[in-house]
Residue frames relative to the residue before (quaternion, step in Angstrom):
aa qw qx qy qz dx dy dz
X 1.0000 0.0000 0.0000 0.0000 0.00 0.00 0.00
X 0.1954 -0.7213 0.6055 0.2738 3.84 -0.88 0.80
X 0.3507 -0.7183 0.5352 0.2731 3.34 -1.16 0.27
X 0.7456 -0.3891 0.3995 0.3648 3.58 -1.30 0.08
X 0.5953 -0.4902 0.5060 0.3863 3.92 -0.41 1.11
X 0.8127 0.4068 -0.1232 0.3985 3.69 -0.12 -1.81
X 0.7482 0.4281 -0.2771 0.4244 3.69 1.35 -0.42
X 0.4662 0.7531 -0.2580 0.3860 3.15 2.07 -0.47
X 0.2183 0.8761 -0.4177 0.1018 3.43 0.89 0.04
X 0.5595 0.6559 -0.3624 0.3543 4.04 0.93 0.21
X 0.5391 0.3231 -0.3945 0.6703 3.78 1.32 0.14
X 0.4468 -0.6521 0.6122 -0.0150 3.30 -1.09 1.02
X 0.0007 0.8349 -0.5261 -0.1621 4.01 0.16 0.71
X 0.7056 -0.3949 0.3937 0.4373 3.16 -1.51 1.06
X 0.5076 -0.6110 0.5877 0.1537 3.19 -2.08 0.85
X 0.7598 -0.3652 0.3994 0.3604 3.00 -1.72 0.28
X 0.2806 -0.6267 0.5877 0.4279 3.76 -0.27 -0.11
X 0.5796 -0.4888 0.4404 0.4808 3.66 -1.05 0.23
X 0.7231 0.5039 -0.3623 0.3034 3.55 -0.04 -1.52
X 0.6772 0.4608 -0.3213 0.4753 3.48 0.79 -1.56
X 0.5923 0.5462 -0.3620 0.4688 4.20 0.65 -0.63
X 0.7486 0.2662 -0.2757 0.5410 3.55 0.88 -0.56
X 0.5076 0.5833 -0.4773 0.4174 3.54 0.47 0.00
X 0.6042 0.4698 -0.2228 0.6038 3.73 0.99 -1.98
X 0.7440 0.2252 -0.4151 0.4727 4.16 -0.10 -0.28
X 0.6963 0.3472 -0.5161 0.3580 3.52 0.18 0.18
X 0.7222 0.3621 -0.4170 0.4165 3.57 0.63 0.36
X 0.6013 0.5092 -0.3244 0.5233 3.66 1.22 -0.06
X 0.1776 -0.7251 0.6424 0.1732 4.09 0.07 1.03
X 0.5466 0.5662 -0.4395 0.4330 3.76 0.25 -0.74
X 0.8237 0.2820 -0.1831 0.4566 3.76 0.20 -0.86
X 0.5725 0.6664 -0.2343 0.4163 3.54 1.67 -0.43
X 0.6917 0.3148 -0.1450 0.6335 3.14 1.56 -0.78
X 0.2765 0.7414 -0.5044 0.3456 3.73 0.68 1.17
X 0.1138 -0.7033 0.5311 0.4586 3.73 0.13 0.12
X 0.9170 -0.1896 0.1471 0.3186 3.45 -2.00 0.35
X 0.7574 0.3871 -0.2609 0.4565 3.56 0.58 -1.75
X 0.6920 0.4891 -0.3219 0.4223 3.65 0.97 -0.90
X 0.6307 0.5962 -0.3199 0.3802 3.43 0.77 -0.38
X 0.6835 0.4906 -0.2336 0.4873 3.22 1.56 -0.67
X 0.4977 0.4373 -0.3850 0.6426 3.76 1.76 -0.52
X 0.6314 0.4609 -0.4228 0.4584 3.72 0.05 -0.50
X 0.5744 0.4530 -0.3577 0.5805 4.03 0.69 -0.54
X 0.7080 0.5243 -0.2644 0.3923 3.77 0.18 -0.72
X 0.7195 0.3347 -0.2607 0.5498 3.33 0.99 -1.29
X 0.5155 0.6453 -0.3638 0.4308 3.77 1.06 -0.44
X 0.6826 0.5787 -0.1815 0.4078 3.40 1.09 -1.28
X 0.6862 0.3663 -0.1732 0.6041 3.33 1.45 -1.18
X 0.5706 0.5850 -0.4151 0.3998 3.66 0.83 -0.21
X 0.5786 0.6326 -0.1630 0.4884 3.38 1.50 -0.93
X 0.6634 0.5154 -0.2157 0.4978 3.31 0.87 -1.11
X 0.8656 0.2032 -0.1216 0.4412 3.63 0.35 -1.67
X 0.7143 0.3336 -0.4485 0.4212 3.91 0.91 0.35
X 0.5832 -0.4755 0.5793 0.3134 3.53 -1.72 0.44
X 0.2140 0.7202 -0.6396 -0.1623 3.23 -1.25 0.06
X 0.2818 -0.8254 0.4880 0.0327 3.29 -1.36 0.85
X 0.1286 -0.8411 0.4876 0.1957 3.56 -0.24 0.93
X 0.0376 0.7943 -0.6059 0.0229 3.80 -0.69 0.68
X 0.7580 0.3530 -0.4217 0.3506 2.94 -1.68 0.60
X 0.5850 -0.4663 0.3569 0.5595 3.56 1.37 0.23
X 0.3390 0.6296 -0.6096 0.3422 3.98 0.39 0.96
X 0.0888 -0.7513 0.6529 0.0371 3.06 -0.72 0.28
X 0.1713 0.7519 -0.6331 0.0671 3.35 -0.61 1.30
X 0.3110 -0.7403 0.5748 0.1572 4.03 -1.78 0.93
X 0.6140 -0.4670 0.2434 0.5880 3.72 -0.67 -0.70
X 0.6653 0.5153 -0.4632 0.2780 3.39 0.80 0.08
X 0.3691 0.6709 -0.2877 0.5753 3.66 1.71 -0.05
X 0.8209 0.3682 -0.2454 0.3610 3.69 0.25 -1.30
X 0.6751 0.4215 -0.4184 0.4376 3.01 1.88 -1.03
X 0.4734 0.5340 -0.6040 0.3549 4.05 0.65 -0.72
X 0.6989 0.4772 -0.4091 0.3411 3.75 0.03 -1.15
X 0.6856 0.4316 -0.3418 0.4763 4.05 0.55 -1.07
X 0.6372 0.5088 -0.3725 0.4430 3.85 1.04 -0.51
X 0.6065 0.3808 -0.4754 0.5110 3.63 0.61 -0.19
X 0.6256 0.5873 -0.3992 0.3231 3.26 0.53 -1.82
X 0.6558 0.6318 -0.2537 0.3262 3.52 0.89 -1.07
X 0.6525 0.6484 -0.2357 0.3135 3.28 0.84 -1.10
X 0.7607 0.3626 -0.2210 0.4911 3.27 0.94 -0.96
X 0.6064 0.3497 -0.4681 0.5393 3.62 1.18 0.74
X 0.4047 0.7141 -0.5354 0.1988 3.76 0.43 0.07
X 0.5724 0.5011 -0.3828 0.5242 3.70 1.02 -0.14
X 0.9390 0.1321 -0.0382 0.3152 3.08 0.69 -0.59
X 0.6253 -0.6786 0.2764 0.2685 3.13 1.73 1.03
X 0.7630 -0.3831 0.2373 0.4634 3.56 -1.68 0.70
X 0.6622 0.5525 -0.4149 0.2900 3.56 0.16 -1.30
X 0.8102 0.4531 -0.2958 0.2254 3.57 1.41 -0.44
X 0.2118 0.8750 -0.0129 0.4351 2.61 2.28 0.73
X 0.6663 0.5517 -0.0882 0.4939 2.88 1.52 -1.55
X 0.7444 0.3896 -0.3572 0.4080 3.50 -1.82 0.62
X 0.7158 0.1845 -0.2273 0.6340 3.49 0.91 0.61
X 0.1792 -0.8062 0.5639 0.0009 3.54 -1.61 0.67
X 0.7602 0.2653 -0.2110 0.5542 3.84 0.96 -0.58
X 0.0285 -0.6748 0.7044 0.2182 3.90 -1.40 0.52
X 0.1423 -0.6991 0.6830 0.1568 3.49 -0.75 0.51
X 0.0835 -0.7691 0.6296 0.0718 3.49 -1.04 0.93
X 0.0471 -0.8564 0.4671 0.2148 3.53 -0.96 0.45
X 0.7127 -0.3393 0.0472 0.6121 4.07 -0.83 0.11
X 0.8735 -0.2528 0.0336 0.4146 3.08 0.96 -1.47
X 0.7346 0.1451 -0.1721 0.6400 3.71 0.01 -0.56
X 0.2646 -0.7269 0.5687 0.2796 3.10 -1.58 0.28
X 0.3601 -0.7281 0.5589 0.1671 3.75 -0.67 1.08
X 0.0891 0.7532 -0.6201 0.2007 3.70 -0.27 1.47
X 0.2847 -0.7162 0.6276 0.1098 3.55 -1.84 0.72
X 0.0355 0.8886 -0.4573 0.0079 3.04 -0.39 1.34
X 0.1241 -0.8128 0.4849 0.2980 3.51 -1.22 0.59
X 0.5331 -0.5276 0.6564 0.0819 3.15 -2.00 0.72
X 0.0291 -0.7658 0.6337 0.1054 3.51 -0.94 0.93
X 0.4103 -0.7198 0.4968 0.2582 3.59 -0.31 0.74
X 0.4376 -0.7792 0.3510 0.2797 3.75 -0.43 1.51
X 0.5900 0.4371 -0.4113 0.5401 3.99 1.27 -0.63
X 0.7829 0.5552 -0.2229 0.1707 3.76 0.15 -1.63
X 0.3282 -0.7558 0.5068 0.2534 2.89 1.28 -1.60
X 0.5296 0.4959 -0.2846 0.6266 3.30 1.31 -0.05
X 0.5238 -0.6771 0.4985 -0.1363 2.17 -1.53 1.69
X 0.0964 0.8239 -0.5584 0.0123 3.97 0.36 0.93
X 0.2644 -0.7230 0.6130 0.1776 3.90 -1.16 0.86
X 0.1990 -0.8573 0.4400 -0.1787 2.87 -1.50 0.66
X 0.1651 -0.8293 0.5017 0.1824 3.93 0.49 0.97
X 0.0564 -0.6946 0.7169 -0.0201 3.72 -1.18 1.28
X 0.1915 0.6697 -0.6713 -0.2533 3.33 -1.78 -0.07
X 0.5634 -0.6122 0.5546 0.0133 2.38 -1.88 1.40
X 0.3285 -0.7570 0.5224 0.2149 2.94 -1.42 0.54
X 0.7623 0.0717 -0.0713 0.6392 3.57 1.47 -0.16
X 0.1192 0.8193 -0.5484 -0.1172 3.79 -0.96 -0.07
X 0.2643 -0.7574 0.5910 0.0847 3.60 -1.14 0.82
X 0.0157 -0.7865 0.6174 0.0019 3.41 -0.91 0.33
X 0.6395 -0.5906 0.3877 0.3032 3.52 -1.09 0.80
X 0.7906 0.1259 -0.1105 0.5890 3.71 -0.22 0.95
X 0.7198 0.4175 -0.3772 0.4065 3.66 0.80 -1.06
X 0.8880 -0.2194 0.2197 0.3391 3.05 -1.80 -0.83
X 0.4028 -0.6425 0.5824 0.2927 3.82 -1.00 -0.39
X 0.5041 -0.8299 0.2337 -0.0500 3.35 -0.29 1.03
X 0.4185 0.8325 -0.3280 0.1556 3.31 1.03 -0.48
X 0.5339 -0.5337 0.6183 0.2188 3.50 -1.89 0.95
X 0.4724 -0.6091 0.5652 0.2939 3.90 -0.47 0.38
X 0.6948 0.6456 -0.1456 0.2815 3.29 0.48 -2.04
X 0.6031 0.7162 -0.0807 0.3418 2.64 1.61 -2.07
X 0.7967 0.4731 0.0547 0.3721 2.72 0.90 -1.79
X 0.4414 0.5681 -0.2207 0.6586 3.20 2.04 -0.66
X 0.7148 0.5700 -0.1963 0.3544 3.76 0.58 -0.64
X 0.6936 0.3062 -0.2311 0.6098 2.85 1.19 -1.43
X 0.4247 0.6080 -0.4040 0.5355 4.01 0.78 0.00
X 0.8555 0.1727 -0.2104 0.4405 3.86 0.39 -0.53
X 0.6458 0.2841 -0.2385 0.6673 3.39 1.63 -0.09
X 0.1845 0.8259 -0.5036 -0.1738 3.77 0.34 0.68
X 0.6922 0.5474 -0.2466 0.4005 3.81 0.99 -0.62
X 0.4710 0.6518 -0.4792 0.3517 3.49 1.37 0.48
X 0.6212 -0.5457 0.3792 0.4153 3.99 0.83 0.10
X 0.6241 0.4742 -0.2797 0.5545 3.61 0.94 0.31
X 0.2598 0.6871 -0.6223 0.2705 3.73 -0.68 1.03
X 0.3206 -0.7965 0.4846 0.1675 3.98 0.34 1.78
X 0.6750 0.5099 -0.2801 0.4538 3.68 1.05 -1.22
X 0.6532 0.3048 -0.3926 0.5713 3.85 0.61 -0.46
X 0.3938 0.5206 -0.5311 0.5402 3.95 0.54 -0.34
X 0.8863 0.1291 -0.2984 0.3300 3.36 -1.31 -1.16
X 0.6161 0.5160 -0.4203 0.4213 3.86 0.95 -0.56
X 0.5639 0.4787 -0.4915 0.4597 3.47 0.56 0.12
X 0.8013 0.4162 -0.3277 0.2781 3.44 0.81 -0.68
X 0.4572 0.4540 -0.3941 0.6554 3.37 1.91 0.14
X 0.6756 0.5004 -0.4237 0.3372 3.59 0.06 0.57
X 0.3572 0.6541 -0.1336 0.6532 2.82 2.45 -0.58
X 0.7737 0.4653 -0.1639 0.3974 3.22 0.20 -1.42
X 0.5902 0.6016 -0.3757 0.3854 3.83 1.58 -0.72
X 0.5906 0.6461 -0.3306 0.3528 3.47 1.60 -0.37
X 0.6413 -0.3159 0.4442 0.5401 3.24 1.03 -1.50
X 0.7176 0.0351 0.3249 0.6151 3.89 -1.10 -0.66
X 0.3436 -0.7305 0.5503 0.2133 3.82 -1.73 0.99
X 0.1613 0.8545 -0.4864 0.0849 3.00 -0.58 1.44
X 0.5131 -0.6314 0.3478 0.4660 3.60 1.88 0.82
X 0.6164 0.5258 -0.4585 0.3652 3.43 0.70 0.97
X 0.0479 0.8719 -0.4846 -0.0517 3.48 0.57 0.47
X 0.4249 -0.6665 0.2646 0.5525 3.62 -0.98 0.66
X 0.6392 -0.6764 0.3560 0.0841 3.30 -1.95 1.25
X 0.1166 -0.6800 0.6406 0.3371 3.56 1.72 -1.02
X 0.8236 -0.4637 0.1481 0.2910 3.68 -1.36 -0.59
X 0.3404 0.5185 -0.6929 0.3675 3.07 0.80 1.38
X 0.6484 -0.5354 0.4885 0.2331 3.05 -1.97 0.94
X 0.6259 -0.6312 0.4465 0.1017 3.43 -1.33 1.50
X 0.7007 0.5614 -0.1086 0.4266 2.92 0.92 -1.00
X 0.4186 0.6432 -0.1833 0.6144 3.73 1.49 -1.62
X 0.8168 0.3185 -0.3308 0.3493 2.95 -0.56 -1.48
X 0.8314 0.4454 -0.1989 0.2663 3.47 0.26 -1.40
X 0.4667 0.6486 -0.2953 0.5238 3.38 1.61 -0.04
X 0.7654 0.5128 -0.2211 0.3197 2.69 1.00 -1.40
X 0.7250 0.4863 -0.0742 0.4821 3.40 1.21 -1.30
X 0.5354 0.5484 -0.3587 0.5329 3.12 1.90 -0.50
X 0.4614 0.5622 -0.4381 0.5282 3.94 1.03 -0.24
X 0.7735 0.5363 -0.2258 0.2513 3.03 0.04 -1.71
X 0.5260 0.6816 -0.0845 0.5017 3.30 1.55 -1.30
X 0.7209 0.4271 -0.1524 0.5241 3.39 0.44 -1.12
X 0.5212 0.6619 -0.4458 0.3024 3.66 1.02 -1.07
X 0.4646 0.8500 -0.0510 0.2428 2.34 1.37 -2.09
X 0.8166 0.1590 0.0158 0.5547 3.20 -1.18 -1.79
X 0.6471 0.5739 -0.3624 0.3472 3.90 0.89 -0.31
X 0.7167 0.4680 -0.3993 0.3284 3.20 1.09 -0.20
X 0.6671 -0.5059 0.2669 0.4774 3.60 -1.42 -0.29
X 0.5324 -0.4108 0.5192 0.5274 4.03 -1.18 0.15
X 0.8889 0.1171 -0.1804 0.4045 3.12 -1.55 1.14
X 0.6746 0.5097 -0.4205 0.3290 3.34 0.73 0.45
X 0.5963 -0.6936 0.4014 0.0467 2.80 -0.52 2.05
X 0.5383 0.7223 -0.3938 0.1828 3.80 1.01 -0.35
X 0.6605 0.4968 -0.0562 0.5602 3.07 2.28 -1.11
X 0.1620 -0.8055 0.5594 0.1093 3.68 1.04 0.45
X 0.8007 0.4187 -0.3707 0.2149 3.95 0.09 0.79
X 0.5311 -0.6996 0.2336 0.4169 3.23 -0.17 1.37
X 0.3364 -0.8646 0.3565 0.1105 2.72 -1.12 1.57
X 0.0991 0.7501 -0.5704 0.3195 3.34 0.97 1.41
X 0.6235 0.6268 -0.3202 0.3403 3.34 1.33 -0.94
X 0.4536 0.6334 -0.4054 0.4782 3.57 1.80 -0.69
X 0.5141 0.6898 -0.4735 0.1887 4.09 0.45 -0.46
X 0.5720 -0.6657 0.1700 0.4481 3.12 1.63 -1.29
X 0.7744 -0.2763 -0.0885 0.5623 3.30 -0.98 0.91
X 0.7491 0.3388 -0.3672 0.4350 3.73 -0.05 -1.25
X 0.6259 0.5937 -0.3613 0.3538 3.90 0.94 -0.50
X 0.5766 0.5820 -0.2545 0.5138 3.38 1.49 -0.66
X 0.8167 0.3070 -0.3361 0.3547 3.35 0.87 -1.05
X 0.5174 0.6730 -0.3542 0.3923 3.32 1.20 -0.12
X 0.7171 0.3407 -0.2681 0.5457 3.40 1.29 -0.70
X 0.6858 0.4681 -0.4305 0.3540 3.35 0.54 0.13
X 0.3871 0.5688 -0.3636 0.6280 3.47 1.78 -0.31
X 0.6384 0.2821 -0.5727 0.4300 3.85 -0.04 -0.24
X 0.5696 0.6300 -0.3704 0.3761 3.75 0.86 -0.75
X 0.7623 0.3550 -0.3336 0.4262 3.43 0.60 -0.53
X 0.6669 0.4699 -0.4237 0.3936 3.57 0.84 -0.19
X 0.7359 0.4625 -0.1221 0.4792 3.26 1.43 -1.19
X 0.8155 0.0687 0.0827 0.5687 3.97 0.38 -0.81
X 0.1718 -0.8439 0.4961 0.1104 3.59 0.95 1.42
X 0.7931 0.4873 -0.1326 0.3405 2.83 0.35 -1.95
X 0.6453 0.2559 -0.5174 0.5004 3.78 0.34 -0.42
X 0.4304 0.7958 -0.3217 0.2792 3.57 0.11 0.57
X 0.7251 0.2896 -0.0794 0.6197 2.45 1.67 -1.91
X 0.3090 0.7125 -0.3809 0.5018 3.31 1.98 0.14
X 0.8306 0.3450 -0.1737 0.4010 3.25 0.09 -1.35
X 0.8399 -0.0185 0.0760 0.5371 3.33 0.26 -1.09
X 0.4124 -0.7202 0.5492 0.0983 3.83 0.46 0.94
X 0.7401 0.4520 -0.2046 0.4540 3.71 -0.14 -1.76
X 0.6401 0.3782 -0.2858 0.6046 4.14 0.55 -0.91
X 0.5526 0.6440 -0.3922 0.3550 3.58 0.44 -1.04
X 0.8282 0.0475 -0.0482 0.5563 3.43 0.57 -1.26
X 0.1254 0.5554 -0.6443 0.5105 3.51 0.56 1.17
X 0.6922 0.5295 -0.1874 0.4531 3.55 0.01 -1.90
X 0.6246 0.6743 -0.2021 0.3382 3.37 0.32 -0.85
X 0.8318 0.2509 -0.0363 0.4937 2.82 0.63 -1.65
X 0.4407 0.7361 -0.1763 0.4825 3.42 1.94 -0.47
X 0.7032 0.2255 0.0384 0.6732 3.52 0.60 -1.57
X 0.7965 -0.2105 0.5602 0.0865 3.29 -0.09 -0.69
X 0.5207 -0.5423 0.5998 0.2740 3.36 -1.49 0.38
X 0.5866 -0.6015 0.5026 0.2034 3.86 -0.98 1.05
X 0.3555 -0.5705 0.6906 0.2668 3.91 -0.67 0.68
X 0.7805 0.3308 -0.2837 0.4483 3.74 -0.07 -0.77
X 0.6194 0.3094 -0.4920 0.5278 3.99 0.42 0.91
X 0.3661 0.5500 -0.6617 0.3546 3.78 0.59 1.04
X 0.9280 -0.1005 0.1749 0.3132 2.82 -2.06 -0.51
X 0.8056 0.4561 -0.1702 0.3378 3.20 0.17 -2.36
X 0.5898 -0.5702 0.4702 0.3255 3.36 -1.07 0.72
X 0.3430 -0.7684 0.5122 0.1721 3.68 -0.94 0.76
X 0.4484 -0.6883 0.5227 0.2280 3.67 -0.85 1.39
X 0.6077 -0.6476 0.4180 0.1910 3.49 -1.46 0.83
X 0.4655 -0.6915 0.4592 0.3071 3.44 -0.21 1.54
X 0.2053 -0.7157 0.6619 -0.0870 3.20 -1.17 1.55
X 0.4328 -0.6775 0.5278 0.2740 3.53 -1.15 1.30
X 0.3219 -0.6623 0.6343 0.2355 3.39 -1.86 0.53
């Protein structure tokens, strides 16, 4: 009988080299401001992320190991609470230079009609498929990390989502209560999509109004990247997150850099 890549867990894959591990943490503040023990599970899950996904550069990207590892370190973060197993059910990230140039459709909720539409994206995730990612993107959120924007914790939230079923900002929970959670964020959500265009009262990008799994993905970039206006805004998700992910890279030590518009 073969087992499952993700269940296979008795060959041990080569480590980081040291040098390349310290190079990738001095340019990744998110993983820089880990204390010691996490930094070393965050190397591990980085190590095994490396090992069991493909990645493919297209469109002229060009990525080496010091590229794949920044990408498996973020990608990593949002499973460090909860280890390989949260990993599983996907295998390739294809990353390209930059935006992605996609046609979407839009069903109109009264009509029924169907209206298309060119977007680009900075990242996309799909159930089972690949991980997605804007290079550029990713190069950005690396030089601007505390501005609320981080495409890799974005789309990994939505494969973390995605371990449940259909996106619906429920990812599995371990022992926080199902119920909590979804009340909670279902408030939080509504606040949201309830308020007026341009009103500035909610300070989060309101892509998050798309829906539930969109919300939780953007509010997870918030917790690695721009805790506090978080716990500003919505307190109750704030520490949900918390207890989910983890402690915030951006309530360590290092002074935080001044949220810069995109």
């Amino acid at each position: 009988m073969q087992w499952p890549k993700w269940q296979s867990l008795r060959t041990r894959p080569e480590p980081v080299p040291d040098r390349l591990w310290r190079r990738a943490l001095s340019a990744c503040p998110l993983a820089r401001r880990l204390d010691p023990e996490r930094q070393h599970r965050l190397r591990q899950l980085a190590t095994l992320f490396l090992t069991r996904k493909h990645f493919h550069a297209l469109a002229g990207a060009v990525l080496d190991d010091y590229w794949r590892l920044l990408i498996a370190m973020q990608a990593c973060l949002p499973a460090l609470q909860r280890g390989a197993a949260s990993l599983r059910g996907w295998s390739e990230v294809l990353v390209y230079p930059g935006e992605l140039k996609v046609r979407l459709g839009h069903q109109h909720e009264c009509t029924g009609v169907v209206a298309e539409n060119d977007e680009a994206l900075a990242g996309d995730a799909w159930q089972h498929g690949p991980l997605v990612l804007s290079l550029a993107d990713v190069q950005l959120d690396l030089e601007q990390p505390w501005d609320g924007y981080n495409v890799v914790v974005h789309e990994m939230a939505h494969k973390l989502d995605l371990l449940a079923g259909p996106p619906a900002g429920v990812p599995p929970l371990g022992d926080i209560p199902r119920r909590h959670w979804i009340e909670r964020f279902q408030t939080a959500y509504d606040r949201l999509a309830g308020a007026a265009p341009g009103d500035d009262a909610i300070p989060i990008n309101p892509h998050a109004a798309d829906g539930a799994g969109e919300y939780f993905a953007v509010v997870s970039e918030l917790h690695y990247s721009r805790p506090a206006l978080l716990r500003e805004v919505e307190p109750e998700v704030a520490g949900l997150l918390q207890t989910y992910y983890g402690p915030s890279p951006a309530d360590a030590g290092e002074p935080v850099n001044v949220c810069l518009p995109r």
